[in-house]
C-alpha positions in Angstrom: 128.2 37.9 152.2 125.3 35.1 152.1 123.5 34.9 149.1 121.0 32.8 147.3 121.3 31.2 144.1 118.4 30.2 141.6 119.7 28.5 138.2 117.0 27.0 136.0 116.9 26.0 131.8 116.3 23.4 129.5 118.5 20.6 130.9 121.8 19.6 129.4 125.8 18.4 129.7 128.3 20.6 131.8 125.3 23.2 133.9 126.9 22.2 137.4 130.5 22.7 135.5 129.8 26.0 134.0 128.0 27.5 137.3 130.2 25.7 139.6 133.4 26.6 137.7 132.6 30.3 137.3 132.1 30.6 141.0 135.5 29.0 142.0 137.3 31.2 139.5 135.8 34.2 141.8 136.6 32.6 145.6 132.9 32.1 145.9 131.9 29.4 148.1 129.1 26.8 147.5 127.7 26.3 151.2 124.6 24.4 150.1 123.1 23.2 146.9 119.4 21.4 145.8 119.2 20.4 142.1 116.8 18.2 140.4 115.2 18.1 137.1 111.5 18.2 136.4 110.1 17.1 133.0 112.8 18.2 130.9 114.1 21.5 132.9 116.8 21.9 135.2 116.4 23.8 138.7 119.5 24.4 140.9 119.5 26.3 144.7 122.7 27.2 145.7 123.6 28.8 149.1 126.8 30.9 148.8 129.4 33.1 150.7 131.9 35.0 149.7 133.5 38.7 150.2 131.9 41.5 148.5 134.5 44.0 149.6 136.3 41.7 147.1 133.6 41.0 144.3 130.5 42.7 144.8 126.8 41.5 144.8 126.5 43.6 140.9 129.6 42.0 139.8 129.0 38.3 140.6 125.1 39.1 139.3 126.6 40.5 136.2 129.5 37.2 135.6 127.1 35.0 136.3 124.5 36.4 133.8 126.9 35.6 131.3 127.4 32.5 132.4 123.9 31.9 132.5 123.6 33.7 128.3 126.4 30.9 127.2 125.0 28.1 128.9 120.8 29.2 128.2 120.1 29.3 131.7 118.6 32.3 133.6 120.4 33.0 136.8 119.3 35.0 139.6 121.8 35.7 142.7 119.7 37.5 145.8 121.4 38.9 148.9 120.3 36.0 151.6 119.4 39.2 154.3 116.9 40.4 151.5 115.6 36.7 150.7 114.9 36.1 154.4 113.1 39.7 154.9 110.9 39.0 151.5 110.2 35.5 153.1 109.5 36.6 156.6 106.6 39.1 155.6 
């Protein structure tokens, strides 16, 4: 499955790490990233793929809300079929 990533909070050490690292752990794969920083907050994009017969959509959304408590981020994780229909309208 395709899905899109959106990663954004007060900037600081280790966000890439801590997203990037909690993907790996789970065989997802980063196919594209944006980041930049505006003012003083982070934004990240992240195009990813991986197999949700293995790790379904609810269970990545749910690890990487975690993530996204320890770190102060808020992460959102939308099936890319659903962000291209939403966009497409």
């Amino acid at each position: 499955m395709r899905a899109i990533m959106t990663v954004t909070g007060l900037d600081h050490t280790g966000i890439i790490a801590a997203v990037s690292g909690a993907l790996a752990e789970r065989d997802v794969n980063i196919t594209n990233v944006s980041q930049t920083l505006m003012g003083n907050y982070f934004t990240m994009i992240l195009q990813i793929d991986f197999d949700d017969d293995v790790l379904p959509l609810v269970d990545l959304q749910r690890t990487m809300t975690d993530v996204g408590k320890a770190e102060g981020l808020e992460i959102r994780i939308q099936s890319e079929a659903i962000f291209d229909a939403m966009h497409k309208l």
